[in-house]
N, CA, C and O atoms as CSV, one atom per row, in Angstrom:
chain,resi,resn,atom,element,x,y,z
A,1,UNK,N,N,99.983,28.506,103.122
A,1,UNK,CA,C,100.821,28.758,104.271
A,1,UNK,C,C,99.979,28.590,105.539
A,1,UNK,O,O,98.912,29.203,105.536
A,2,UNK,N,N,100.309,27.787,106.734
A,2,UNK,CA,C,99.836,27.658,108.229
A,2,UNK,C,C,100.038,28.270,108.763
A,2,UNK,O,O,101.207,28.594,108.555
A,3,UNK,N,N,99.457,29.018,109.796
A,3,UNK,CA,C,100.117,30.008,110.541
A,3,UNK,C,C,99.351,30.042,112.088
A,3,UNK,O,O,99.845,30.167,113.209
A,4,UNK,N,N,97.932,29.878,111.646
A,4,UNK,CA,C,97.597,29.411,112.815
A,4,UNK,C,C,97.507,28.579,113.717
A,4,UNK,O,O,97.155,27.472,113.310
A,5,UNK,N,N,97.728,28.679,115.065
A,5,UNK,CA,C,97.789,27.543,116.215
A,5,UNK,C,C,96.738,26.767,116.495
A,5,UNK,O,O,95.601,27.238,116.483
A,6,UNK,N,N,96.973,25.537,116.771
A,6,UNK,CA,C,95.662,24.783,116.645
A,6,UNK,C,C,94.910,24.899,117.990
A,6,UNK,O,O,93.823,24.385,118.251
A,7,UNK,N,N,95.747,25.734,118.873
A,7,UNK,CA,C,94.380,26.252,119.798
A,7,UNK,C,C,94.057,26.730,119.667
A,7,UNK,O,O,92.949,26.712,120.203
A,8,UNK,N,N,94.337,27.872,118.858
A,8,UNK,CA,C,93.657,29.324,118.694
A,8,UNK,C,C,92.662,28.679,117.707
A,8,UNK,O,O,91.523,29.143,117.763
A,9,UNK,N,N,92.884,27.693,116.810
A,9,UNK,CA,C,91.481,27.104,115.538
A,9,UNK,C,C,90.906,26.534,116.716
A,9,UNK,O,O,89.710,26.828,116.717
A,10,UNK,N,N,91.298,25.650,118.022
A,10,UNK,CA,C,90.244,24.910,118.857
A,10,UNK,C,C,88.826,25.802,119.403
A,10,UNK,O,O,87.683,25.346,119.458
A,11,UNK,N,N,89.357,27.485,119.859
A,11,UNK,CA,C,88.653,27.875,120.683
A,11,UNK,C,C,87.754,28.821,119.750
A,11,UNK,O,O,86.641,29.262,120.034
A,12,UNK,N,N,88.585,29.064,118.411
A,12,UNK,CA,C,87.607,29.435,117.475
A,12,UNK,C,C,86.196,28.690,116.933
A,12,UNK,O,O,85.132,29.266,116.707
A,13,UNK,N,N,86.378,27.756,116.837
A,13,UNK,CA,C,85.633,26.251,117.104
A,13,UNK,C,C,84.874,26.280,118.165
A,13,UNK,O,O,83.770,25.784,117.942
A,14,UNK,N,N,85.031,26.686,119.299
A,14,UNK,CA,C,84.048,26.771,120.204
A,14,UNK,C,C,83.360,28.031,120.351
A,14,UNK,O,O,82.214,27.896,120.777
A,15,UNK,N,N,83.732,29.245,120.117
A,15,UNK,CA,C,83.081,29.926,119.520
A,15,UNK,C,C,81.990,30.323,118.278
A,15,UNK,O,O,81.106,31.179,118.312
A,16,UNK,N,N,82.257,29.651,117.468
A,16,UNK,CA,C,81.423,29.488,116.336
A,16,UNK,C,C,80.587,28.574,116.428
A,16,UNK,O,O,79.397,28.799,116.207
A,17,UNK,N,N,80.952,27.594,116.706
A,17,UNK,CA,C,80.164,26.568,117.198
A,17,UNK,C,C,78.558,27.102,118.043
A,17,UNK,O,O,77.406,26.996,117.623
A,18,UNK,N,N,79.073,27.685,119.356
A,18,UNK,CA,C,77.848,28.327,120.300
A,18,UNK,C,C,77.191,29.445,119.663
A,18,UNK,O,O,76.076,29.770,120.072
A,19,UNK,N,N,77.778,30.125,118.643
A,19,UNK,CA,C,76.974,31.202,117.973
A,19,UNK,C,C,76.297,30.787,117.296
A,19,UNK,O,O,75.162,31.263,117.265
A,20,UNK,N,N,76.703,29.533,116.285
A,20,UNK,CA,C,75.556,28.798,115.060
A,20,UNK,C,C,74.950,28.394,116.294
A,20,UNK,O,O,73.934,27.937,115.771
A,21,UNK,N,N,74.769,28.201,117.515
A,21,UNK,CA,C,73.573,27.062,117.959
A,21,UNK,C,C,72.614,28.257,118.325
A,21,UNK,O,O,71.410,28.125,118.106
A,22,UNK,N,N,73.171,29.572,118.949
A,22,UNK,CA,C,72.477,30.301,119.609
A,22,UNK,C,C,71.735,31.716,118.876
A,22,UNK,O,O,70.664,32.291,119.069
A,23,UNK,N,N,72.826,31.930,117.999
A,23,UNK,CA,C,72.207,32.858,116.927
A,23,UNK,C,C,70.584,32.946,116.160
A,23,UNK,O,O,69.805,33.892,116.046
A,24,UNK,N,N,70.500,31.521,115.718
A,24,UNK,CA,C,69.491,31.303,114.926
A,24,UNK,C,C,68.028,31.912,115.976
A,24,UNK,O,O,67.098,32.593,115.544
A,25,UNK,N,N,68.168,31.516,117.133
A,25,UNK,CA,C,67.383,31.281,118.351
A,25,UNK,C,C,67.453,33.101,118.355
A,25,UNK,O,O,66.440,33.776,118.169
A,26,UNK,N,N,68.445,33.536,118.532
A,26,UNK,CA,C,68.087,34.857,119.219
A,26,UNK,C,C,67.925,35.768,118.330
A,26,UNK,O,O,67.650,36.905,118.712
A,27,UNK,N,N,68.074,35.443,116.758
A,27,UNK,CA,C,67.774,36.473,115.340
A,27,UNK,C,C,66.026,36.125,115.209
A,27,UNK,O,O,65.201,36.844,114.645
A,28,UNK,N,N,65.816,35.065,115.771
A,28,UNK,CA,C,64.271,34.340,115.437
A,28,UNK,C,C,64.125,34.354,114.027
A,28,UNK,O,O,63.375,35.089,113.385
A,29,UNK,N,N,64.993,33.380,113.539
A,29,UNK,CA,C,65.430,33.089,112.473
A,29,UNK,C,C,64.081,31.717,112.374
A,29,UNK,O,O,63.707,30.868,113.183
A,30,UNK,N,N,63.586,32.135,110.697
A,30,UNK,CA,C,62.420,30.655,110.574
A,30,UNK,C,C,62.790,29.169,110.686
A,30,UNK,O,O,63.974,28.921,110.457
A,31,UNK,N,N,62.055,28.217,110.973
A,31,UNK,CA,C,62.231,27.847,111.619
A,31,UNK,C,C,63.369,26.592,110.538
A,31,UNK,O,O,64.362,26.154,111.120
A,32,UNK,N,N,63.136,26.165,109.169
A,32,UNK,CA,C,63.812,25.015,108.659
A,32,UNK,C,C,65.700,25.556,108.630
A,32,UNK,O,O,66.764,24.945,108.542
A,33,UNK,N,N,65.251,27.162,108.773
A,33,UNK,CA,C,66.846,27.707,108.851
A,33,UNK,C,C,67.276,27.835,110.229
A,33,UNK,O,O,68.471,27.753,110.511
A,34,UNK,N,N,66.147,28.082,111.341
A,34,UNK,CA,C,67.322,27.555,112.683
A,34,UNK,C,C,67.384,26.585,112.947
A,34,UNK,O,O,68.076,26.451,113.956
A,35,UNK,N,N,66.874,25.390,112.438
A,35,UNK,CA,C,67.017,23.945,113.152
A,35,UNK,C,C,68.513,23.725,112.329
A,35,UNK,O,O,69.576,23.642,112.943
A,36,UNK,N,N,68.402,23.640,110.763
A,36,UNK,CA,C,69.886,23.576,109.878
A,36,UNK,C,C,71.046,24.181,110.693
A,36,UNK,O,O,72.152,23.662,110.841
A,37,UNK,N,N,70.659,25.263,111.158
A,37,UNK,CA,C,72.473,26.153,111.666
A,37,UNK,C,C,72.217,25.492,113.206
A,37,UNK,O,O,73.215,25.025,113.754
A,38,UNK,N,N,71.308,25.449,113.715
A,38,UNK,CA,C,71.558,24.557,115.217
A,38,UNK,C,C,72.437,22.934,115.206
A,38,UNK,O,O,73.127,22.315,116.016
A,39,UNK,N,N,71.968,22.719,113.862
A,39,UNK,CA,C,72.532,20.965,113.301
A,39,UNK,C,C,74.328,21.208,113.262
A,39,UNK,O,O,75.263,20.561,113.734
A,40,UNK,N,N,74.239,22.436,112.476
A,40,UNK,CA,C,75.923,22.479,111.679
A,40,UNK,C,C,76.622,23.160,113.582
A,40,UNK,O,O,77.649,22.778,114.145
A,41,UNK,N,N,75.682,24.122,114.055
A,41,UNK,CA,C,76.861,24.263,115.202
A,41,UNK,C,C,76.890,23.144,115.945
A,41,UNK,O,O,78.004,22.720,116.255
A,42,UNK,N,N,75.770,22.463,116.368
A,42,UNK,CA,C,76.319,21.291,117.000
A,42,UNK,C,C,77.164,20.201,116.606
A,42,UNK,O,O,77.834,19.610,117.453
A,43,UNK,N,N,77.191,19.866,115.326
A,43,UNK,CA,C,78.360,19.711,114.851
A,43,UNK,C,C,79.728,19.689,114.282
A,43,UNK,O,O,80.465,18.827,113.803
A,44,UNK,N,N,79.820,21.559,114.627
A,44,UNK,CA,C,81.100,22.115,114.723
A,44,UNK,C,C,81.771,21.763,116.256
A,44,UNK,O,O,82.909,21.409,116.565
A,45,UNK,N,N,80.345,22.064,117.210
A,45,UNK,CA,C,81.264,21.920,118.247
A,45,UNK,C,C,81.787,20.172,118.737
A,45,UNK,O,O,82.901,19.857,119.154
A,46,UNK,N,N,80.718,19.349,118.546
A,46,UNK,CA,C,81.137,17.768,119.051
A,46,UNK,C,C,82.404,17.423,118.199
A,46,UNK,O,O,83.183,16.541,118.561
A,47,UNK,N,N,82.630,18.353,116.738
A,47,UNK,CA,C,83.985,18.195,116.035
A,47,UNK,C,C,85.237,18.679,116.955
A,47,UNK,O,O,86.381,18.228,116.896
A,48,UNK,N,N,84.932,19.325,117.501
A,48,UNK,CA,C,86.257,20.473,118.380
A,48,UNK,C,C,85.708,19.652,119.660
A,48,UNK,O,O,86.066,20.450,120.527
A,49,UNK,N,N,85.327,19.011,120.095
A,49,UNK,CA,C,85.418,18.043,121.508
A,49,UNK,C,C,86.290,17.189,121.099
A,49,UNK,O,O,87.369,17.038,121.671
A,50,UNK,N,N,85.833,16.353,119.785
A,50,UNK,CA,C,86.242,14.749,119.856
A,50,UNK,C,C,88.095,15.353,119.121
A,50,UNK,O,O,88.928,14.701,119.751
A,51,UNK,N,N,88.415,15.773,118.667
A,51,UNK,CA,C,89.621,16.293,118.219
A,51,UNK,C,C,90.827,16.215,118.920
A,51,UNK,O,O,90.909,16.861,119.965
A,52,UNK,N,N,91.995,15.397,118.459
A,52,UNK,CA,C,93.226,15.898,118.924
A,52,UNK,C,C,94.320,17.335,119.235
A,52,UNK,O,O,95.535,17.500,119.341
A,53,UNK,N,N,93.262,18.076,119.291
A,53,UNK,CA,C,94.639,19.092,119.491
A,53,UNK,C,C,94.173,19.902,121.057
A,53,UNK,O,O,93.261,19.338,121.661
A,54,UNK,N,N,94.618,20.859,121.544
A,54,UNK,CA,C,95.182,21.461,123.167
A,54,UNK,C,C,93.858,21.287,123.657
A,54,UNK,O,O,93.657,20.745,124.744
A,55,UNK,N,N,92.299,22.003,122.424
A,55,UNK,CA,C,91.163,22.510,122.966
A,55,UNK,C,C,90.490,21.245,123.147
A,55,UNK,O,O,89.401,21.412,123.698
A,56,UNK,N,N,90.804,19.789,122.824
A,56,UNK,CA,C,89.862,19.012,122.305
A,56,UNK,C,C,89.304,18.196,123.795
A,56,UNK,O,O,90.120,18.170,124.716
A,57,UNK,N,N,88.432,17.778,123.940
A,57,UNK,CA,C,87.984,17.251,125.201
A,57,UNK,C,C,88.237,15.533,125.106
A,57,UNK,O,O,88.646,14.896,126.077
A,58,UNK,N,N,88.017,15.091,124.172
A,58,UNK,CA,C,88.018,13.530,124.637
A,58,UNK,C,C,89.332,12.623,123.227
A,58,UNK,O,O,89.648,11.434,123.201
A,59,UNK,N,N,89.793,13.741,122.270
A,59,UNK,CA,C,90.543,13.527,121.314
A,59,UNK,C,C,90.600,12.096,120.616
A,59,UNK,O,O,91.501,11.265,120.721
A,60,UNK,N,N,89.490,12.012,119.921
A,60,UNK,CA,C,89.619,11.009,119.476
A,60,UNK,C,C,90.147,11.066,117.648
A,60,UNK,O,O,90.794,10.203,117.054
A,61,UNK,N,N,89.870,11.742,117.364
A,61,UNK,CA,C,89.827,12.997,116.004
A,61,UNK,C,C,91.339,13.364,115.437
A,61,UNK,O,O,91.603,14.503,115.822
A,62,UNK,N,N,92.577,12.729,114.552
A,62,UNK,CA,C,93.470,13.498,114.441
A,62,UNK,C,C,93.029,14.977,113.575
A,62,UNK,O,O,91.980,15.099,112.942
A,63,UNK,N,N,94.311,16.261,113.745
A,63,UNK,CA,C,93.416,17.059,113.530
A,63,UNK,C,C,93.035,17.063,112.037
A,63,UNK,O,O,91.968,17.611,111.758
A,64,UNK,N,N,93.815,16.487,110.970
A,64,UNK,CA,C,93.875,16.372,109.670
A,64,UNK,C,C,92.454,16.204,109.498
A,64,UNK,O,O,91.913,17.309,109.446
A,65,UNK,N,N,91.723,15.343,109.402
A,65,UNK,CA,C,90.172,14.805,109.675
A,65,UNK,C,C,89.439,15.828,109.979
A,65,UNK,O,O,88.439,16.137,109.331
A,66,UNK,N,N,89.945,16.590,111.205
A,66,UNK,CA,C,88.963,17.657,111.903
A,66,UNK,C,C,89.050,18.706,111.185
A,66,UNK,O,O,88.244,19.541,111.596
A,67,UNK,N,N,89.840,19.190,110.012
A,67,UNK,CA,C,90.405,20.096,109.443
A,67,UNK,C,C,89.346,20.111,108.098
A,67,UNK,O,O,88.653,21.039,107.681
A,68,UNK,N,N,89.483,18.828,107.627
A,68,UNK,CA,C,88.064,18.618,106.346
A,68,UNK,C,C,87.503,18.729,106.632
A,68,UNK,O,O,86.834,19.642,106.147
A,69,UNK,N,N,86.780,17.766,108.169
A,69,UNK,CA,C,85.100,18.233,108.315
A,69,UNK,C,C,85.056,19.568,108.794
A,69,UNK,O,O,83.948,20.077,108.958
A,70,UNK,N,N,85.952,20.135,109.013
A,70,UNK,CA,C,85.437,21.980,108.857
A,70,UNK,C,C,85.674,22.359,107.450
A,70,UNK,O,O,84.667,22.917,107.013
A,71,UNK,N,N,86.269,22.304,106.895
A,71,UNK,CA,C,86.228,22.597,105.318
A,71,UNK,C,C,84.786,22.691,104.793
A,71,UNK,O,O,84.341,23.617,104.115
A,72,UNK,N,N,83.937,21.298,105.318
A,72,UNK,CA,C,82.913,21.067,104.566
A,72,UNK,C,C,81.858,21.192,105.108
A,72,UNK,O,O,80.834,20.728,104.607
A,73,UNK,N,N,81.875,22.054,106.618
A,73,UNK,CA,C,80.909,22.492,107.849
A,73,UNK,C,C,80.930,24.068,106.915
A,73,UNK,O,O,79.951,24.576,106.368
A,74,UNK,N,N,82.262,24.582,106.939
A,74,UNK,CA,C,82.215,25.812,106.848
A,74,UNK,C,C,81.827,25.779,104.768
A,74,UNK,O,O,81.753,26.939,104.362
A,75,UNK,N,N,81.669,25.008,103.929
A,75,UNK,CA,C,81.218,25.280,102.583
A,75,UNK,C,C,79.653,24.536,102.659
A,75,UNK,O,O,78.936,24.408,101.667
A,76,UNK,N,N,79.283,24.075,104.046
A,76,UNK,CA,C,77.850,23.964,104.139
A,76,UNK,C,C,76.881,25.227,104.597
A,76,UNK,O,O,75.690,25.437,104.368
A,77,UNK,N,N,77.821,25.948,105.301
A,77,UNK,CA,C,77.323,26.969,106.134
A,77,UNK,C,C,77.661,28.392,105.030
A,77,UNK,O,O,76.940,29.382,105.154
A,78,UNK,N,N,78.615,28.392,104.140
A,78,UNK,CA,C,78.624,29.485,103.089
A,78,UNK,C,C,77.249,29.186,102.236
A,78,UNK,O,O,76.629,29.994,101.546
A,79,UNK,N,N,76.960,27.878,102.462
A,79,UNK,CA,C,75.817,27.625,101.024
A,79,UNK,C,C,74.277,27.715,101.469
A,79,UNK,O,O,73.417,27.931,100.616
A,80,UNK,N,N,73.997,27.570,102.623
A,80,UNK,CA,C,72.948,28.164,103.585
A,80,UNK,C,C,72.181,29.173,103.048
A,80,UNK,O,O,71.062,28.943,102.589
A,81,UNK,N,N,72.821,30.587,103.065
A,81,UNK,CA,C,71.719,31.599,102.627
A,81,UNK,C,C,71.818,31.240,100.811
A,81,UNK,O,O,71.753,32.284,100.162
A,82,UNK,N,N,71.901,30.505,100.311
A,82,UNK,CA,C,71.572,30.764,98.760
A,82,UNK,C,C,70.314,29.556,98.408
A,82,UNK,O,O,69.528,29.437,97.469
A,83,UNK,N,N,70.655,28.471,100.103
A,83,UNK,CA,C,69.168,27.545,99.902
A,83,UNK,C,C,68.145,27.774,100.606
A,83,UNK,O,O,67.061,27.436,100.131
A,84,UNK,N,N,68.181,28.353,101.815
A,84,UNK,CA,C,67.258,28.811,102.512
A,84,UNK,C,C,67.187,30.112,102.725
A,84,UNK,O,O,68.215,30.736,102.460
A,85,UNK,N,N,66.063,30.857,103.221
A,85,UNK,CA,C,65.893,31.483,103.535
A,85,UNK,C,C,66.055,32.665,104.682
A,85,UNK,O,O,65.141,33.115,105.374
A,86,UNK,N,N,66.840,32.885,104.696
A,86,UNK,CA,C,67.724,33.809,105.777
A,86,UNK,C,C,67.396,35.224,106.164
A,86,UNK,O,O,67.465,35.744,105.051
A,87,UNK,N,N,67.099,36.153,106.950
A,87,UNK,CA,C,67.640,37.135,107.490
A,87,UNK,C,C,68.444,37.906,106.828
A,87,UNK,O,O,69.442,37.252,106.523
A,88,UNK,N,N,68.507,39.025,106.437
A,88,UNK,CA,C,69.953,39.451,105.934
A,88,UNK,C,C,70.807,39.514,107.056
A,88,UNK,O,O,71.901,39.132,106.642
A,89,UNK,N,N,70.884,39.761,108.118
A,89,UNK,CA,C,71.543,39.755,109.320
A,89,UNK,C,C,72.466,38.285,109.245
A,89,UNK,O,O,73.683,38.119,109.172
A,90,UNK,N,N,71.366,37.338,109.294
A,90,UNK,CA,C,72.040,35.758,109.584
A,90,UNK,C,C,72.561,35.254,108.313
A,90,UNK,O,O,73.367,34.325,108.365
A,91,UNK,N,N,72.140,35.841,106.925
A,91,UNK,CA,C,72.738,35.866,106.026
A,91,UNK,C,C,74.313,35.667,105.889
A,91,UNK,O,O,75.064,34.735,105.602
A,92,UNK,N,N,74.448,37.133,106.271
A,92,UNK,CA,C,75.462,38.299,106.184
A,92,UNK,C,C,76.826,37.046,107.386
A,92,UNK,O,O,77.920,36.548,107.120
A,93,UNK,N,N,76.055,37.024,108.483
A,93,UNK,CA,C,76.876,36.222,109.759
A,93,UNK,C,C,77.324,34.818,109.076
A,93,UNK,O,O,78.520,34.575,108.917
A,94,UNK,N,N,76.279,33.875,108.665
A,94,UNK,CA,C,76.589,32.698,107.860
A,94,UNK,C,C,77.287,32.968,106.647
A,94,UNK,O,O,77.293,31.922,105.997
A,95,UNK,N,N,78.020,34.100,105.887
A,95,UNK,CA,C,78.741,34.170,105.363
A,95,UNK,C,C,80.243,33.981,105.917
A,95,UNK,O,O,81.179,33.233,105.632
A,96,UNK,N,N,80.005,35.102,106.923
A,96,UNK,CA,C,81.349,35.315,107.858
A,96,UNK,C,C,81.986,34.086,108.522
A,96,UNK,O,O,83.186,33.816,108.579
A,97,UNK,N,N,80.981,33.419,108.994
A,97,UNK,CA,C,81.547,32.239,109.588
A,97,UNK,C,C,81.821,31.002,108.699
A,97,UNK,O,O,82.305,30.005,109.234
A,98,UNK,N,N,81.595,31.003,107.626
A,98,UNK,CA,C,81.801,30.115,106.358
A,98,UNK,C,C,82.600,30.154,106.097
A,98,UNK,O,O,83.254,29.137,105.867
A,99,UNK,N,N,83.098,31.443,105.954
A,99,UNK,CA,C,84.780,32.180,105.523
A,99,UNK,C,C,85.455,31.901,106.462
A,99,UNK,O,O,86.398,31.133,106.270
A,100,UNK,N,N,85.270,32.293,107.459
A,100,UNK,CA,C,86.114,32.226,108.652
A,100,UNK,C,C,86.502,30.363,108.971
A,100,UNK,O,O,87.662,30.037,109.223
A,101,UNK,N,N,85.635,29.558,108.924
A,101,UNK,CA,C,85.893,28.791,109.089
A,101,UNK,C,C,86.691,27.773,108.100
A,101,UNK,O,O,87.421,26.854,108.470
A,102,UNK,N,N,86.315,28.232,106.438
A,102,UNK,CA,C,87.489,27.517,105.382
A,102,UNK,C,C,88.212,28.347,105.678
A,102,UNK,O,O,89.217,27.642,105.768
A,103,UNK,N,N,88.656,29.632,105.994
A,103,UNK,CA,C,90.192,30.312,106.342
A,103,UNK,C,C,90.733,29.315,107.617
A,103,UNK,O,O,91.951,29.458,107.725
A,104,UNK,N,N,90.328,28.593,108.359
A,104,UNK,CA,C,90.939,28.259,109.582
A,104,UNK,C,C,90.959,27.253,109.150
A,104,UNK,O,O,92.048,26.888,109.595
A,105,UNK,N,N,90.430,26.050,108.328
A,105,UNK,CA,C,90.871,25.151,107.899
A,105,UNK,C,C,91.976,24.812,107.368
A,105,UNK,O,O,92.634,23.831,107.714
A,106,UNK,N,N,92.395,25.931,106.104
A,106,UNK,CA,C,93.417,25.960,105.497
A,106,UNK,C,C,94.441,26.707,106.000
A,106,UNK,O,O,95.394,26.804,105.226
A,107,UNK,N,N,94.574,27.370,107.244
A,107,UNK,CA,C,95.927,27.692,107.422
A,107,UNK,C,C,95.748,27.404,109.207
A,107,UNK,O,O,95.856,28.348,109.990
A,108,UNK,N,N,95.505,26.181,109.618
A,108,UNK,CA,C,96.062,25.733,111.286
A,108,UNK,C,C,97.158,25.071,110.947
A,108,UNK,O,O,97.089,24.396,109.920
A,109,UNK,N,N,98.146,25.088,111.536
A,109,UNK,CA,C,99.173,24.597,111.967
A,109,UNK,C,C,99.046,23.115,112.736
A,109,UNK,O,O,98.565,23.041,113.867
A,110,UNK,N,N,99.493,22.031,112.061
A,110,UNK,CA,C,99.476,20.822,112.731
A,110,UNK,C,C,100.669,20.709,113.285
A,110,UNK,O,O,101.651,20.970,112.591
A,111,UNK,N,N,100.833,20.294,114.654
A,111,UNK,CA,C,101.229,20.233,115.641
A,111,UNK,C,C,102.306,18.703,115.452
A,111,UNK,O,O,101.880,17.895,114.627
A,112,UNK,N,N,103.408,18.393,116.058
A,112,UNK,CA,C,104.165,17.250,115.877
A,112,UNK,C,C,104.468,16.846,116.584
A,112,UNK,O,O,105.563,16.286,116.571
A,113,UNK,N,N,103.320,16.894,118.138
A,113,UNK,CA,C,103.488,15.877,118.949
A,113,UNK,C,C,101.959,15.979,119.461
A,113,UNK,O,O,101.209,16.895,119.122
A,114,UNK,N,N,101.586,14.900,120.336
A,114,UNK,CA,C,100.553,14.692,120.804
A,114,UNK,C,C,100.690,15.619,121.970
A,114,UNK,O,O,101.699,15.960,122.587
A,115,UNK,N,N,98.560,16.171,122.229
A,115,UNK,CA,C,98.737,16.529,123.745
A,115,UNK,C,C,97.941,15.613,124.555
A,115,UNK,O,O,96.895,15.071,124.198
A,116,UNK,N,N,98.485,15.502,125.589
A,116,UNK,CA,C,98.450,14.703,126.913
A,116,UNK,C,C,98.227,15.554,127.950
A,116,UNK,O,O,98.161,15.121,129.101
C-alpha cells in the first residue's frame, strides 16, 4: 500500500541524504566507514536533485527509477554495519535510515501528472 507523498519522500531524501554526509564527520566515525556513508549520502542526495517529483531540482529521474535506487541505497546502507566497522551509535543510525529509507521506497505514492 502507498501512502506517502512524493514530497514528503523528496524532503526525506534531503534529509537523510545531509545526515549520511555529515554524521560520519561529526560521530568521527573511522575513516573507510566515513568516506562509504559520505559516498551513499551523496548519492542519496544527487538522486533526490535529478528526480521527477515536487522536491526534485533539475528532474531528470522518473520517480519509479528513483524509487529502486533508494531501495538499493537504503539495502546498501542496512548492510554497512555488518561490513564495516561502525560505532554503535552510527551503527544503530545506519540501521534506521536503511529502514527508513526501504519503508519510503515501498510506500511513495506516484503522482499522475508531471511537475512544472
Amino acid at each position: 500500500m502507498r501512502f506517502v507523498p512524493s514530497f514528503v519522500h523528496g524532503l526525506a531524501d534531503y534529509v537523510c541524504g545531509a545526515f549520511l554526509l555529515a554524521g560520519p564527520i561529526l560521530l568521527q566515525e573511522p575513516e573507510p566507514a566515513r568516506h562509504l556513508m559520505m559516498i551513499i549520502g551523496s548519492l542519496v542526495l544527487l538522486n533526490s536533485v535529478l528526480t521527477d517529483h515536487e522536491a526534485g531540482i533539475h528532474r531528470l529521474l522518473p520517480l519509479r527509477i528513483h524509487l529502486c535506487f533508494d531501495a538499493m541505497l537504503g539495502a546498501a546502507v542496512l548492510a554497512l554495519p555488518l561490513i564495516l566497522t561502525l560505532s554503535p551509535v552510527m551503527a544503530a543510525i545506519a540501521w534506521l535510515f536503511g529502514l527508513l529509507t526501504v519503508a519510503l521506497a515501498t510506500t511513495t505514492i506516484f503522482p499522475h501528472r508531471r511537475f512544472d
